[in-house]
N, C-alpha and C positions, 0 to 999 in steps of 0.2 A: 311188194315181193312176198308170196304164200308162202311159206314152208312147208315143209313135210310132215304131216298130221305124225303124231305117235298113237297107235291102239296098245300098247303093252302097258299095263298101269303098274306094274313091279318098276318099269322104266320109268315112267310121270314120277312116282313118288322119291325113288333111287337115285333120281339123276337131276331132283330140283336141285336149283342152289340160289342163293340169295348173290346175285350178281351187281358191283359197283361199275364196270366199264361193260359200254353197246358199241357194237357193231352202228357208227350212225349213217349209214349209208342202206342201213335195212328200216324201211318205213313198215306201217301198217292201215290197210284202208279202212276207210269207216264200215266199209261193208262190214267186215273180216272183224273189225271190233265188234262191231253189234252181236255177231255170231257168239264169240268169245264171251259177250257180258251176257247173253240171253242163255246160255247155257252156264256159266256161272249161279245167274239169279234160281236156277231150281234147287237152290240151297231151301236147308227147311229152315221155319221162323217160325215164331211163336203165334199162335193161331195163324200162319199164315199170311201175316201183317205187311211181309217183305218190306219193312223198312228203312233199306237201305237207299243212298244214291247215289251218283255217280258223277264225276263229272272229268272227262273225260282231257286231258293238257295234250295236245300234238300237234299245235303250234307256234312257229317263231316268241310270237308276240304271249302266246300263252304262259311257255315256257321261261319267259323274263321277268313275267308277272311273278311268279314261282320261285325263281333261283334265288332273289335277296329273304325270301321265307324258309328256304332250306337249305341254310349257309353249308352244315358239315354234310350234303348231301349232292352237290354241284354235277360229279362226273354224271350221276344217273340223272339228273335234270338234262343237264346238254346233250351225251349221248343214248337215251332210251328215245323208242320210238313214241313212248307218250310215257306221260305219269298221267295215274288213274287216281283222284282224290276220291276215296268214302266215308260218306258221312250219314249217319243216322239223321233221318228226321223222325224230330221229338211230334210231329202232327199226323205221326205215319195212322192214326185211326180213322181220319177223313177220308181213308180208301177200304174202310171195311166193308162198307157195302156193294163198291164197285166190285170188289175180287170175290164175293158170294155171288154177287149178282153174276158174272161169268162163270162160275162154276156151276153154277143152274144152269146157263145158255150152253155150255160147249158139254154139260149131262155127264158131269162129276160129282153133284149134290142132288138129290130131292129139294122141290122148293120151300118141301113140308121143313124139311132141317135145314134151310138155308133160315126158316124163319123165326127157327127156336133159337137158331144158334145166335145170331147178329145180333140178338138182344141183350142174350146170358153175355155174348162177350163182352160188347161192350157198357154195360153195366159194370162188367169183374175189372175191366180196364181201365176204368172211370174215378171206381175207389183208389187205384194206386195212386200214392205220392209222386209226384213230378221225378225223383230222384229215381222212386224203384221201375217206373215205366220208360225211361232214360238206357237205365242199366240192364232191360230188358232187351232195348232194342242195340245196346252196342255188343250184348253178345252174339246177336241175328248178324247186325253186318261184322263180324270177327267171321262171323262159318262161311257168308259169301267170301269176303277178302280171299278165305283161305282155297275156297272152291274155285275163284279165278286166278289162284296162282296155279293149281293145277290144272285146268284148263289151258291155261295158257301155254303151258309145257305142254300139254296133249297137240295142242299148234303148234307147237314146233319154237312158243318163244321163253323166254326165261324173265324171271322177277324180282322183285326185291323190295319186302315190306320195310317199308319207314317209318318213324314212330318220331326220327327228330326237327322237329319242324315248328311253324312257329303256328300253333294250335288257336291260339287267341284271336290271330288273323286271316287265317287262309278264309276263313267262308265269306269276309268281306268282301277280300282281294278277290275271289272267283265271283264278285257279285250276287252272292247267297246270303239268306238273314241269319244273322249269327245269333239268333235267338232260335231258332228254328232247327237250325243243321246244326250238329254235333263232331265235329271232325273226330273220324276214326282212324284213318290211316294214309297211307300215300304207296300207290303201288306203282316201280316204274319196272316198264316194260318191253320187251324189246331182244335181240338176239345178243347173246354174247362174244364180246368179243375176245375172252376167254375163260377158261373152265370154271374157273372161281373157285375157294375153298369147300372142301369136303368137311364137316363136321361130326362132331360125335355127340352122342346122346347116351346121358347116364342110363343102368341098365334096367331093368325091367323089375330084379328084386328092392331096388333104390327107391323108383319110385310108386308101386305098388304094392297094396298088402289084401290079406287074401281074409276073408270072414266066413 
């Protein structure tokens, strides 16, 4: 079941809500997801690294795997039409040279600076500490997360980032190396099956100051 795309982005942003009860009788196809996460992933990253992943829960059997991992989190497991787990991989520099090399081929780069660059980067990459190259890439997938929540409102569905979960295990439980993937967050998604709370945000002189 499509829903009805939004183009107003005063709306996307106005009308997100972090929603615990779906509608579970509204699925979503993988077509319609891929659309949703490929237009998410043009989030910017840190040289362009994109390393985030993705892995995708919107089935039965998926969804059970899931639920004893995110005990205070049940209604949005049952009734969303998927949970989206994202996870940072820590080896996201193994694709540096594919995503240059495509930016050469589809003639977004010169090959001259595709060849300065691969080097400088990852040399500059190379010195970082395990922890600062980590924390590099979990604030890239923070901007995706946040890009496919509004995305997903732009579809027509609603979201709800999760943070309580059981961090330690999920990347085993989805058959991922937990030395590798990084669990960032847990998106479920899906239509609501009602408004959800409106919130407020302190004000602008609160949290900003002016130099």
């Amino acid at each position: 079941m499509q829903q009805t795309k939004i183009n107003d982005f005063q709306q996307i942003i106005t009308g997100r809500r972090s929603i615990r009860n779906y509608d579970p009788s509204v699925k979503i196809s993988r077509e319609e997801m891929k659309e949703i996460l490929t237009a998410a992933s043009l989030a910017p990253s840190s040289v362009n690294l994109q390393p985030w992943r993705f892995v995708v829960i919107d089935t039965e059997e998926g969804k059970n795997t899931l639920a004893p991992l995110a005990k205070f989190n049940q209604r949005q497991v049952e009734t969303s039409a998927a949970v989206i787990a994202v996870f940072a991989d820590t080896n996201s520099l193994e694709y540096l040279e594919q995503i240059y090399d495509k930016a050469v081929d589809e003639g977004h780069m010169p090959a001259e600076v595709r060849d300065q660059q691969v080097p400088a980067i990852r040399g500059l990459l190379e010195m970082m500490s395990p922890e600062q190259f980590k924390d590099m890439n979990l604030i890239d997938s923070g901007l995706v997360s946040m890009q496919l929540m509004l995305v997903a409102r732009a579809y027509g569905y609603d979201t709800n980032p999760i943070g309580g979960y059981e961090k330690d295990r999920i990347a085993e439980a989805l058959d991922l190396d937990k030395e590798r993937y990084f669990p960032v967050m847990l998106l479920s998604i899906g239509k609501a099956a009602d408004e959800g709370y409106q919130s407020v945000r302190l004000p602008i002189e609160t949290t900003t100051e002016w130099r």
